[in-house]
N, C-alpha and C positions, 0 to 999 in steps of 0.2 A: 504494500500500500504506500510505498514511499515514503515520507516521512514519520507513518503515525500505523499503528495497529487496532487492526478492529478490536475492541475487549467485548467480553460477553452482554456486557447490558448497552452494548449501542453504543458506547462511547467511544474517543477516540483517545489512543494513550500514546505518548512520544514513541517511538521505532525504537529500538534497541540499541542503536550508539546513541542515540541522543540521554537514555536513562541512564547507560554507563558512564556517560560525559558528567551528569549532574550529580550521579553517587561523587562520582570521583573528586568534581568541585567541592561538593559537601562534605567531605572527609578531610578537605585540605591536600589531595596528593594530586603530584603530578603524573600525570600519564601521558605517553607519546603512543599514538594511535597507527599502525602500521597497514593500508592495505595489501591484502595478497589473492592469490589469486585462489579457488575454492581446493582445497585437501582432502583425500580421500582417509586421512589417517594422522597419529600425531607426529610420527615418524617423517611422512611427507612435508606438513607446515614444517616440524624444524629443519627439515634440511629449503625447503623457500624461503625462510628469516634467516636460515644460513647460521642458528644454533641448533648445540647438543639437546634430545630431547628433554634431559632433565631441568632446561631452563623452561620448559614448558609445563603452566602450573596447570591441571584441572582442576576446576570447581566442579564438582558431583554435590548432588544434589540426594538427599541421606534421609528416607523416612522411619522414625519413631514407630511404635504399634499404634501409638496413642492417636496417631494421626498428624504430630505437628513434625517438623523437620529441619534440618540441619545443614550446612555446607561444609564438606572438608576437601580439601585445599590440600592435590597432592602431586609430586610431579612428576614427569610426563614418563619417565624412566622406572616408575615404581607404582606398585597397584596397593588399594585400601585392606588394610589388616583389620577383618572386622573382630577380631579378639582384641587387638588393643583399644578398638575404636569404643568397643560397647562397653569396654573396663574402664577407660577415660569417661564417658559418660554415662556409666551406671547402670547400665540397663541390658536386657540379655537378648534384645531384637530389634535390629536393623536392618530395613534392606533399600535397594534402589529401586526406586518407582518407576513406574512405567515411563514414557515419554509425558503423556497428555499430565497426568498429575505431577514431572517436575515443571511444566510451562505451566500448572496453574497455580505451583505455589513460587516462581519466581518468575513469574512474567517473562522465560528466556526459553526458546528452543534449545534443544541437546546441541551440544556444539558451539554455542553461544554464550553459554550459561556462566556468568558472573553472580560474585555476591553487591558491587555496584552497582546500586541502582533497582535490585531484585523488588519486588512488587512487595515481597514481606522479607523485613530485617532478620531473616534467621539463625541463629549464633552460626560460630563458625568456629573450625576447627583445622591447623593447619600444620603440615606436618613437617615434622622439626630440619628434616632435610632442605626445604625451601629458602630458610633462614639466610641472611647477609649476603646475597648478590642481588644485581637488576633479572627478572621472570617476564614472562612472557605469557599474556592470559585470552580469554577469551574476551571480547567488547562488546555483548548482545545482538551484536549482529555475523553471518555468516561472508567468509571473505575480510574480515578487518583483527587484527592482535593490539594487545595491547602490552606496550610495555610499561613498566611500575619496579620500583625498588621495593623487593619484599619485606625487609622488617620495617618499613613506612607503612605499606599495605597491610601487616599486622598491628601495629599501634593503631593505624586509623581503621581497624573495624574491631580491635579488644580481641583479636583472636586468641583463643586459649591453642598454646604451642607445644606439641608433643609427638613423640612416635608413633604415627600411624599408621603405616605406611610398610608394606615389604618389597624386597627388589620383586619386580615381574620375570 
């Protein structure tokens, strides 16, 4: 729809770089926006930005039983350890939702999906391997990265920082 996305009750909500744009404003961080060209893999984009894939962070999107949800923040060399993940947050079941329910609880197609700008603030959880270099992330929209200094992009969202994470 170019600018703006239909949302379910008829309205029209900014397009997905534009809500990454204004998380990001609002957090205070800088981010340099990179277009590329569309990727069929993580592998692929980092070899088009022309880094290693572990500079590539995913945002996965993390549902509770209970219904509510979470973002952790893992990167792109390493897959989610759901035995650390559900020890760090307490609880004995986690899984990844479908496609349609993580766009309805972060307003971001898969592939897109930032905690910038996400339609609902849901904690986040980032994993300790990302720490102290410049990452490379998703910008809500499909085709554009973003790059961000990560322990800025920790401070500015309060992420709770730990081992989540196992090599793939």
């Amino acid at each position: 729809m170019g600018n703006a996305e239909l949302m379910g009750d008829g309205e029209l909500a900014p397009a997905g770089r534009e809500r990454f744009l204004a998380g990001a404003r609002a957090h205070g961080l800088d981010v340099e926006l990179v277009e590329r060209k569309a990727a069929r893999s993580l592998q692929e984009a980092a070899q088009i930005l022309g880094i290693p894939p572990s500079d590539i962070v995913k945002s996965l999107v993390v549902k509770h039983k209970d219904g509510t949800f979470l973002f952790a923040l893992i990167p792109g060399d390493r897959q989610i350890s759901w035995p650390k993940l559900r020890a760090l947050v307490g609880v004995n079941k986690l899984s990844l939702p479908p496609a349609d329910a993580a766009f309805e609880a972060t307003g971001y197609e898969r592939g897109t999906i930032t905690p910038l700008g996400s339609s609902t603030a849901w904690p986040v959880y980032a994993d300790a391997a990302m720490t102290g270099h410049r990452i490379s992330m998703g910008a809500g929209e499909h085709g554009v990265s973003a790059f961000v200094d990560s322990d800025a992009l920790i401070e500015a969202l309060g992420a709770t920082v730990a081992d989540i994470s196992d090599p793939e």
